[in-house]
C-alpha positions as CSV (number, residue, x, y, z in Angstrom):
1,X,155.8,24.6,-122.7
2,X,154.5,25.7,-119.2
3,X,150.9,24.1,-117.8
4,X,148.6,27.0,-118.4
5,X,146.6,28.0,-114.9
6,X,143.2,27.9,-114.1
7,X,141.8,30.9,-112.7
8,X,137.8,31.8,-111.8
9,X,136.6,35.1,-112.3
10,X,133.5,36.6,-110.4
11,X,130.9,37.9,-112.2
12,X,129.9,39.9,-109.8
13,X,132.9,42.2,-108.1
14,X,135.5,40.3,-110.8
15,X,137.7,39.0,-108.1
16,X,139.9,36.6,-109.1
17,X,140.3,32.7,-107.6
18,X,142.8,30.1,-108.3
19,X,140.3,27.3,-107.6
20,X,136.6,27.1,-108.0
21,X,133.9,27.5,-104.8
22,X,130.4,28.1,-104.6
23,X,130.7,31.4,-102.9
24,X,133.1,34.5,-103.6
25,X,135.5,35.4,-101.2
26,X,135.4,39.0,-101.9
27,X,131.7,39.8,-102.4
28,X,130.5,37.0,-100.6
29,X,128.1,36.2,-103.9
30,X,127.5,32.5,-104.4
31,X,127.6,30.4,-107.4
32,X,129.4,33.9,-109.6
33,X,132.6,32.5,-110.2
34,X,133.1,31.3,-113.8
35,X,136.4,29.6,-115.2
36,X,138.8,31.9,-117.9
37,X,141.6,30.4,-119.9
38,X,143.8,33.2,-120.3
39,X,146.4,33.4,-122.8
40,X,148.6,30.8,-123.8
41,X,152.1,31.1,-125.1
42,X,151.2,29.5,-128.1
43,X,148.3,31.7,-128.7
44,X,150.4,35.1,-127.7
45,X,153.0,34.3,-130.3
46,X,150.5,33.7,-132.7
47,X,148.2,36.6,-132.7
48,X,147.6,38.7,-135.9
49,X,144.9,40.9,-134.9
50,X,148.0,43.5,-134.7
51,X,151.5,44.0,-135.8
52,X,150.9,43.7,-139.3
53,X,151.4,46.5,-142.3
54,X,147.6,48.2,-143.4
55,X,146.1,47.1,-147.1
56,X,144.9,49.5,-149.5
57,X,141.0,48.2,-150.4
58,X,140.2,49.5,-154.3
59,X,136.5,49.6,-155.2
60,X,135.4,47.8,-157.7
61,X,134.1,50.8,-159.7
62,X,137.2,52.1,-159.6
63,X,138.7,53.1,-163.2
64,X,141.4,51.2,-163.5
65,X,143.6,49.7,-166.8
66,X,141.9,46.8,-168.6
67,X,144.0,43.8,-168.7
68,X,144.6,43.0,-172.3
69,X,144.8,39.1,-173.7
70,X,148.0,38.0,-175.3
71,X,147.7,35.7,-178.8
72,X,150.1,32.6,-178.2
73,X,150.0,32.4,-181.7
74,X,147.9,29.0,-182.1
75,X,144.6,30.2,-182.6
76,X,143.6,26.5,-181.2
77,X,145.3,27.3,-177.7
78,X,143.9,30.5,-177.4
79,X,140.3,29.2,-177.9
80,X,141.2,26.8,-175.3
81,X,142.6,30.0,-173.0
82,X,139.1,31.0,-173.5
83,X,141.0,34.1,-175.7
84,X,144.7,34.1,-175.5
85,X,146.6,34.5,-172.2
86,X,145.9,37.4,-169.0
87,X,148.9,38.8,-167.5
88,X,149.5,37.1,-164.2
89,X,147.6,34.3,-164.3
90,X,149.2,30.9,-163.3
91,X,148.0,28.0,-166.0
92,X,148.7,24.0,-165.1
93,X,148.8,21.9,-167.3
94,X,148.8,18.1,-167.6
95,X,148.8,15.2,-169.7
96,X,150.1,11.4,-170.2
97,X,153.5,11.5,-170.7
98,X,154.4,11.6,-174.4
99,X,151.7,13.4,-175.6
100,X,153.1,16.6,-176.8
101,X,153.0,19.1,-173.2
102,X,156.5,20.1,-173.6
103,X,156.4,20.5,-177.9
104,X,153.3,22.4,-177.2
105,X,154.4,24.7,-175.1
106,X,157.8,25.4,-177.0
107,X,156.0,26.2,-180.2
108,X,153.5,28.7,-178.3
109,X,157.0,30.2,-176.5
110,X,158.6,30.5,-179.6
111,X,155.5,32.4,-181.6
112,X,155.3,34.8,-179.3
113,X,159.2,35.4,-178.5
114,X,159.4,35.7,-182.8
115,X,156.1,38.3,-182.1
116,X,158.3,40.6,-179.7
117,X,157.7,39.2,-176.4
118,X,160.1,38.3,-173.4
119,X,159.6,34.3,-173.3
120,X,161.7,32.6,-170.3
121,X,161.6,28.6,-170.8
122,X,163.1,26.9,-167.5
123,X,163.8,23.2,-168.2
124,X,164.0,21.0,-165.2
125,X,163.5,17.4,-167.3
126,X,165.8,18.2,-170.3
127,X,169.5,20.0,-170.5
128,X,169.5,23.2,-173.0
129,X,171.2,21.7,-175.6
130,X,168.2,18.7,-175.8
131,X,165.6,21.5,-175.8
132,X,167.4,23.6,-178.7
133,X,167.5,20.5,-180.6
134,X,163.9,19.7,-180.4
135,X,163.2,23.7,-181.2
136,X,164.9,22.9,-184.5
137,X,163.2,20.2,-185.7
138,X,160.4,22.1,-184.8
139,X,161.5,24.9,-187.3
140,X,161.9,27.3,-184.0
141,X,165.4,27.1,-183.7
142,X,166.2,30.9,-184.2
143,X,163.5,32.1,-182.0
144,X,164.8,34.4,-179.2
145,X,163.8,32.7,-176.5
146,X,165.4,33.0,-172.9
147,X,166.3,29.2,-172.2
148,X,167.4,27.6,-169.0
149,X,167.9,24.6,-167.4
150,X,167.3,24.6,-163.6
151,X,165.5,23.1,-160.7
152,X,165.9,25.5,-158.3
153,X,163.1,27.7,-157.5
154,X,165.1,30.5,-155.2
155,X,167.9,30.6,-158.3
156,X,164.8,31.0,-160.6
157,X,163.4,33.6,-159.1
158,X,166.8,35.2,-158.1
159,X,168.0,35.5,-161.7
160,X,164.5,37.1,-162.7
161,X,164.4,39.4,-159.9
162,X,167.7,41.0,-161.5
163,X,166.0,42.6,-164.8
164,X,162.7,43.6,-166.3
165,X,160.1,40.4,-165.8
166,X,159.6,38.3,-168.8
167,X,155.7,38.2,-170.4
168,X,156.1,34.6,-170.0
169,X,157.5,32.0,-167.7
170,X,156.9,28.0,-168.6
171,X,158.4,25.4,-165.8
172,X,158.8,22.5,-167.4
173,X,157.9,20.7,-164.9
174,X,156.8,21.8,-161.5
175,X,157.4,18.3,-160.1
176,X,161.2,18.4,-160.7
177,X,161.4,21.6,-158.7
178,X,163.0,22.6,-155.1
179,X,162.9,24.8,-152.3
180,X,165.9,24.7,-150.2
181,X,163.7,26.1,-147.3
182,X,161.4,23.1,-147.2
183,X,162.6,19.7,-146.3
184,X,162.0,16.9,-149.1
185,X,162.9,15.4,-152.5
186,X,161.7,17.5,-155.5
187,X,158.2,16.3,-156.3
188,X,156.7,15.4,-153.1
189,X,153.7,17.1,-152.0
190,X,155.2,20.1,-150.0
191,X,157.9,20.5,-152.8
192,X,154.9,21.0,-154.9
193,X,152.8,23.2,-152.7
194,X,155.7,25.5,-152.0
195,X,157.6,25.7,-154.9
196,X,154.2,26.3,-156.7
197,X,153.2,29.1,-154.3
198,X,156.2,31.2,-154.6
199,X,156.4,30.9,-158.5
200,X,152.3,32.3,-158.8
201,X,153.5,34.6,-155.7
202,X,156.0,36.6,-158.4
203,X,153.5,36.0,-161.6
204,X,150.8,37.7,-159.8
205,X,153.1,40.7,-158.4
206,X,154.8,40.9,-161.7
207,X,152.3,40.0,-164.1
208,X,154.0,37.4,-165.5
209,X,151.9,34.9,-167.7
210,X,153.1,31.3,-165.5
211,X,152.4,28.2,-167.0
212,X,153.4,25.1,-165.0
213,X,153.4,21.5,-166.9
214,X,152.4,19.0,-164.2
215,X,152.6,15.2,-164.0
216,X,149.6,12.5,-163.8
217,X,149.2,9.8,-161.8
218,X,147.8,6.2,-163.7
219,X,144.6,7.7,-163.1
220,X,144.8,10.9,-165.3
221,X,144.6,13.2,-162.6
222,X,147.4,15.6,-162.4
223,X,150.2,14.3,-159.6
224,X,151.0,16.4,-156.6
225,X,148.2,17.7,-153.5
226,X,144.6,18.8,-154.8
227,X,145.6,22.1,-153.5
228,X,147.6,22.7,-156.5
229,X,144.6,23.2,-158.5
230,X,143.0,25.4,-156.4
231,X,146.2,28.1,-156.3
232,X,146.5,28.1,-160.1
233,X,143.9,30.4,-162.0
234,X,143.7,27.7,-165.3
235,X,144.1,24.1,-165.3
236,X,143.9,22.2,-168.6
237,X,144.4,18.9,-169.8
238,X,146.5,17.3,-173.1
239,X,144.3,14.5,-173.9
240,X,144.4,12.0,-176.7
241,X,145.7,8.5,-177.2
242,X,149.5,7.7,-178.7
243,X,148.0,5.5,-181.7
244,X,145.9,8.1,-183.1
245,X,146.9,11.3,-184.4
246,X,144.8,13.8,-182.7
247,X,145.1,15.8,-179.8
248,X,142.8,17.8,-177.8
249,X,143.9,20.5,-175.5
250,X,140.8,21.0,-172.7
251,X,140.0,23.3,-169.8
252,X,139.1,22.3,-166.8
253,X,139.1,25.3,-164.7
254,X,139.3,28.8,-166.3
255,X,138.8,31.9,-163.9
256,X,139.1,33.7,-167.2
257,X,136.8,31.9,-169.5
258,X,134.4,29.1,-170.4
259,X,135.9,25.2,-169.4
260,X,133.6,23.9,-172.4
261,X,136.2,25.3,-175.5
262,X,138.4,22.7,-176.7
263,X,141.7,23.1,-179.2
264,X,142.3,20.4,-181.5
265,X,145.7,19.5,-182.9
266,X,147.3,16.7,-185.1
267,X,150.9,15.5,-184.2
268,X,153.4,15.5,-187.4
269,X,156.7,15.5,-187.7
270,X,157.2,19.2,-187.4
271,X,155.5,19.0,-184.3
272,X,151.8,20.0,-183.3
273,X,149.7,21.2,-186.4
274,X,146.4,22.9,-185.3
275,X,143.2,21.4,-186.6
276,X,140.8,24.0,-187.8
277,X,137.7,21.0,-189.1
278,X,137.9,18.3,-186.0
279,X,135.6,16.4,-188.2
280,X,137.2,15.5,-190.6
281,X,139.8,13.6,-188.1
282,X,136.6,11.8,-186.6
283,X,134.8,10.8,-189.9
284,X,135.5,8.1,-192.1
285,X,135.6,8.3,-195.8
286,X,132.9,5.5,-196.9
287,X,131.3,5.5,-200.2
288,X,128.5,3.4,-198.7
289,X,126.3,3.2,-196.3
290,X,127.7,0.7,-193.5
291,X,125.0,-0.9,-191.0
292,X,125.8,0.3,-187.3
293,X,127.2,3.1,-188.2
294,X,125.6,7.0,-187.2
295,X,127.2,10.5,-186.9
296,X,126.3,12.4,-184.2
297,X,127.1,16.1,-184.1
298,X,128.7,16.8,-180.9
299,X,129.2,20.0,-179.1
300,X,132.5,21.2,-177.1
301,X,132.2,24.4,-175.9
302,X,130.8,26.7,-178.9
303,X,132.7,24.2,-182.0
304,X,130.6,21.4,-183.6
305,X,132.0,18.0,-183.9
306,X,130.9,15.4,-185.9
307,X,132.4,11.8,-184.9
308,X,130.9,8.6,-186.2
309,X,129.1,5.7,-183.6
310,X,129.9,2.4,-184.9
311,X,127.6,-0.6,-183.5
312,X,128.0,-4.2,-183.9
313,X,126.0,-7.3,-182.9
314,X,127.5,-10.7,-182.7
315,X,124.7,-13.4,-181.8
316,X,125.3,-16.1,-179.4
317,X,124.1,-20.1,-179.1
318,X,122.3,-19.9,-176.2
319,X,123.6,-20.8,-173.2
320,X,126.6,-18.6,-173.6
321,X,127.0,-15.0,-171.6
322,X,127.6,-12.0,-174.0
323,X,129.8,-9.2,-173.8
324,X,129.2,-5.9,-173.6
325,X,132.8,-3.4,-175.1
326,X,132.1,0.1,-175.1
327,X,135.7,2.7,-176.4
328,X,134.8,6.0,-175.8
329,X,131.6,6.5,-174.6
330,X,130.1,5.4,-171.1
331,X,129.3,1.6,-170.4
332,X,126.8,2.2,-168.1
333,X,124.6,4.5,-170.3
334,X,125.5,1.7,-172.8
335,X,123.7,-0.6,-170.1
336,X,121.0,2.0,-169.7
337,X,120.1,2.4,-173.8
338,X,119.9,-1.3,-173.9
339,X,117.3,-1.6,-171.5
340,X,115.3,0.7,-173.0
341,X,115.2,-0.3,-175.8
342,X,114.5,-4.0,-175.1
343,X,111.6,-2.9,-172.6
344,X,110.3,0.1,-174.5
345,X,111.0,-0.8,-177.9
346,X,111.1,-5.0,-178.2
347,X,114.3,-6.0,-179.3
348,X,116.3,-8.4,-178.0
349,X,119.8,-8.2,-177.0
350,X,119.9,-10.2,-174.4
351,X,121.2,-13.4,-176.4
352,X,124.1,-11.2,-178.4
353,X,127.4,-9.4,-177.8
354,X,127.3,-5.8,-178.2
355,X,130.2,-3.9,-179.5
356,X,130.1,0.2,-179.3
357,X,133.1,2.1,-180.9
358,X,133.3,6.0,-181.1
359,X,135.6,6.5,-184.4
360,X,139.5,7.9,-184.0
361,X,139.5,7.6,-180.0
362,X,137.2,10.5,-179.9
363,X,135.2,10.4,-176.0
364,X,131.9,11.0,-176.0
365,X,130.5,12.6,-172.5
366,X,127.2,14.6,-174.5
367,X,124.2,13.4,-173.7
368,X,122.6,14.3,-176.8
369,X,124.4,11.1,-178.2
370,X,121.6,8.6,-176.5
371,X,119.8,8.8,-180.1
372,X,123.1,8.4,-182.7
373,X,123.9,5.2,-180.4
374,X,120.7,3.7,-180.1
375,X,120.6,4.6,-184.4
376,X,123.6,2.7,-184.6
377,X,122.5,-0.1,-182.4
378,X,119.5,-1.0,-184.3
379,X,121.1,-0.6,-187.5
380,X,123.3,-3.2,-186.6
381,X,120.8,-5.3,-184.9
382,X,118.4,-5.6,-188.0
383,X,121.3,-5.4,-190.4
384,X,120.0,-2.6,-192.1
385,X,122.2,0.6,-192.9
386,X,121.1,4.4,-192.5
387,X,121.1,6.9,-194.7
388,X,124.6,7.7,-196.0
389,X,124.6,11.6,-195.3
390,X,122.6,11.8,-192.3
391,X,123.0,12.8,-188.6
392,X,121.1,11.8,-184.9
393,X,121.1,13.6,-182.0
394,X,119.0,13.4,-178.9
395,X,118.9,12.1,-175.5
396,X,116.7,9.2,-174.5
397,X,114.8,9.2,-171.2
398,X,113.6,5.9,-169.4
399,X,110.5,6.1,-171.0
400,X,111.6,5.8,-174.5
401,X,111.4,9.6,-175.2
402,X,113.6,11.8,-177.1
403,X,114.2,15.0,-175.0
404,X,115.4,18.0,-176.9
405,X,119.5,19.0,-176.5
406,X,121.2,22.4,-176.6
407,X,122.7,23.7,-179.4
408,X,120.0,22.2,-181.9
409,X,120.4,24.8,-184.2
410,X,124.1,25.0,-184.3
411,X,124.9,21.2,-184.6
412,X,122.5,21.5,-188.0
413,X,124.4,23.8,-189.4
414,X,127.7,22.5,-189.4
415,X,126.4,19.2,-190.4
416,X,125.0,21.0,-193.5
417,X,128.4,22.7,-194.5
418,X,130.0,19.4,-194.7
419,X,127.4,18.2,-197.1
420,X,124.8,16.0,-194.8
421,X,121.7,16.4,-195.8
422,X,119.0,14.4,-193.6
423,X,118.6,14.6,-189.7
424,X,116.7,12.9,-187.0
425,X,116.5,14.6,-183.7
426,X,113.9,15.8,-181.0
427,X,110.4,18.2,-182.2
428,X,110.6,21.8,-181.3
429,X,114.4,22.3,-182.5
430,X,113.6,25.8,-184.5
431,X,113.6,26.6,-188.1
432,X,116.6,24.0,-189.8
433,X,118.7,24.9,-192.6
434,X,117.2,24.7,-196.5
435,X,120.4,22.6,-197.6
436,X,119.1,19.8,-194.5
437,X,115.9,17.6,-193.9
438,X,115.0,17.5,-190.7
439,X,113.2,14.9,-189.6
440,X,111.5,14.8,-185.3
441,X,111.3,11.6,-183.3
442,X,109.7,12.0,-180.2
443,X,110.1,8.5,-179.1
444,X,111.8,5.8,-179.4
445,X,109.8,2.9,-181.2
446,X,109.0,5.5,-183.9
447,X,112.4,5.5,-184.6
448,X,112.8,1.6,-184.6
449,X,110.7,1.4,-187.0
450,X,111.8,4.2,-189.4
451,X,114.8,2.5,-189.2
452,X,113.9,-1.0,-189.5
453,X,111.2,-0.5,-191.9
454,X,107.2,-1.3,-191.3
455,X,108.7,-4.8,-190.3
C-alpha cells in the first residue's frame, strides 16, 4: 500500500505545505501551520458513514403482536425456560458428555412435533438411523419429526430456505459444524463463531426457536470462544453426576426470564423422567435420628429443596495432620464455619478430621446453609443426634451471628408439607406455619448448646 503524505495546513489562509516551517508562505503568518493526515486507502474503503440501505426505528410504545411462549412439553424444561420457549431466540446448551443433552432434547422435539409443530432435528454426531433408534426406545419413534444428518451450515440453511420455517431447529452439536467460507476444521473457534452467527442470523429473521447443544472443556465451561455466549439469548447447563440418578437442567443466562429456576429430572430407561418433589431424591429414608446429619431447605429459583448435610468427625493421636473432605458444598466456607466455631463457640477441631457430605451429589452454593452445616458439625462432634423431623437454615457471620435468609417463609412451608415439624433458623422470619415449631437462634453458642445440651 502507498506511504500516505504529510501535508501542513494553515490556520490562517488554509494554504497547504508539504513540509513543516515556522512561517506560511502564503500569508506570511508564523507558527499557523498544523499537520493533517488525510485519507488513507485503507480508511476510504472502509467507510460506512454512507452507502448503506436506511433502517426503519419502531417506538417502543408502538402496538405491536405479543410474542407468545411455546410448552416443550416438560413442564421441568419450561420452568427452566423461565416459561416455555420465545420464537427466535437462540438457546445453548451444555453439559458433560453422557449426561442426557441429546435424549433431552429429542424427547422435548418429539412432544411438541406429536402437539402439531414443525420440529427440524439436524444431527452432526450421530447418522439418522442411530437417532431413530434411540427415539424408539424412548417411546418417540412415530413422532413426525423432520430428521437430518448434516454438518454443513450453508446446506442447512439452503434446504430450510426452500419451505415454510420450522418452529424449531436443534443442532446437535454446534461444534461439528462448517462453513465453507471460513478456513478451519469444524470446531475451532471461528468455525464456532461463524457457523453460530449465521444459524441465530435465520432464527431471529425467521422466528425459529434455535437451540444449539455445545461441548465443555474439563472445566465445565462450555467449549468454543466466550463470544458464543454473548450471541445466544439463553445459555443453560445439564448438570449432575453419572452415578446418581438425578439431573438438573439450570439457566445461566435468560434474556427472557429468571437464571435462578431449575428443572429436575431422573434418568430411566425410557429416557429422562421429570421430577416434580426434588426432595425426595435428596432425602434419605432413616427411621432414626443419625448424629451429623441436618436438612436444610434450600432455594433454587422460586422451588424449595430439601437435601440432607451429613457431618462426621474422626479424632486423631496427636501429632498427626487432619483432613478436611468437603462433596458438594464450598471448602473454604467449610474452613470459614470451623473457625468460627472453635473461636466463637469453643470446640475443638483442630485435633480431628472433618468429613462434610451434601446427600445424592446435590451442590450447595446458598448461603443460608452456614447454620444446617454447622448443626451437623456439632452433632457429630458431641455425638449427639438432632431431632428427627427438623430443619436449619441460616447464615453465619464472623461473629457467630445468625443473619436472616430470603425466602424464610417459603422454605417453612414446604418443609411442613413433607411432614417436618420443628425448625431452627434466624428471629424476625414472619408468622411460621401451625403444622411447624419454629424455633430463632441468633447466635451461634446458643445453638451449641441447644444442641449439645446444658453440658
Amino acid at each position: 500500500m502507498a506511504k500516505t503524505k504529510r501535508r501542513y495546513i494553515c490556520q490562517a489562509c488554509g494554504g497547504v505545505s508539504h513540509r513543516w516551517q515556522g512561517q506560511c508562505p502564503d500569508c506570511a503568518e508564523w507558527n499557523s501551520l498544523i499537520e493533517d493526515a488525510p485519507a488513507s486507502v485503507f480508511s476510504a474503503k472502509h467507510d460506512l458513514s454512507n452507502g448503506g440501505r436506511p433502517i426503519e426505528f419502531v417506538p417502543l410504545d408502538a402496538p405491536g403482536e405479543t410474542l407468545q411462549r411455546r410448552s416443550t412439553g416438560l413442564p421441568e424444561f419450561d420452568r427452566a425456560l423461565g416459561g416455555g420457549l420465545v420464537p427466535g431466540a437462540a438457546i445453548l446448551m451444555g453439559g458433560d458428555p453422557g449426561i442426557g443433552k441429546s435424549t433431552l432434547l429429542l424427547q422435548a422435539s418429539a412432544r411438541l412435533a406429536q402437539d402439531g409443530a414443525d420440529v427440524v432435528y439436524v444431527s452432526g454426531e450421530e447418522a439418522a438411523g442411530q437417532v431413530r433408534l434411540r427415539a424408539e426406545r424412548l417411546g418417540h419413534a412415530k413422532a413426525p419429526l423432520r430428521l437430518a444428518s448434516a454438518t454443513s451450515v450453508r446446506d442447512i440453511l439452503t434446504t430450510l430456505g426452500q419451505g415454510k420455517p420450522p418452529s424449531l431447529l436443534v443442532i446437535d452439536s454446534i461444534q461439528t459444524m462448517h462453513s465453507d467460507t471460513i478456513e478451519g476444521a469444524p470446531g475451532t473457534v471461528s468455525q464456532v463463531r461463524g457457523c453460530a452467527f449465521e444459524l441465530i442470523r435465520y432464527a431471529k429473521e425467521s422466528g425459529t426457536v434455535l437451540v444449539l447443544v455445545g461441548h465443555v472443556t474439563k472445566d465445565g465451561t462450555i467449549a468454543g470462544p466466550r463470544v458464543l455466549e454473548h450471541m445466544v439469548d439463553v445459555v443453560m447447563s445439564f448438570e449432575g453426576e453419572r452415578s446418581h440418578q438425578y439431573r438438573i437442567l439450570r439457566a445461566l443466562k435468560n434474556r427472557y426470564g429468571a437464571v435462578d429456576e431449575i428443572g429436575v429430572f431422573a434418568m430411566a430407561g425410557q429416557g429422562l423422567e421429570e421430577v416434580p418433589n426434588p426432595s425426595s431424591l435428596f432425602l434419605t429414608g432413616r427411621e432414626a435420628p443419625i448424629a451429623g446429619s441436618a436438612v436444610f431447605p434450600a432455594l433454587e429459583g422460586t422451588r424449595p429443596v430439601l437435601v440432607e448435610v451429613q457431618a462426621l468427625i474422626v479424632r486423631l493421636q496427636s501429632g498427626a495432620t487432619p483432613r478436611r473432605a468437603v462433596v458438594g458444598w464450598d471448602s473454604s466456607r467449610l474452613a470459614m464455619l470451623l473457625a468460627v466455631l472453635e473461636a466463637r463457640c469453643g470446640l475443638n477441631f483442630s485435633s480431628a478430621e472433618v468429613y462434610l457430605n451434601v446427600s445424592g451429589g446435590y451442590r450447595l452454593s446458598d448461603p443460608a446453609a452456614d447454620l444446617a452445616v454447622a448443626a451437623a458439625l456439632v452433632s457429630a462432634l458431641s455425638d449427639k443426634p438432632l431431632p428427627l423431623r427438623s430443619t436449619w437454615f441460616g447464615e453465619v457471620s464472623l461473629a457467630g451471628e445468625v443473619r436472616p435468609v430470603a425466602h424464610a417463609g417459603l422454605r417453612l412451608r414446604e418443609a411442613a408439607k413433607l411432614g417436618f415439624d420443628a425448625a431452627c433458623g434466624p428471629g424476625d422470619i414472619g408468622p411460621a406455619p401451625e403444622a411447624l415449631r419454629y424455633e430463632a437462634a441468633d447466635r451461634l453458642p446458643k445453638l451449641v448448646d441447644r444442641i449439645i445440651g446444658a453440658s
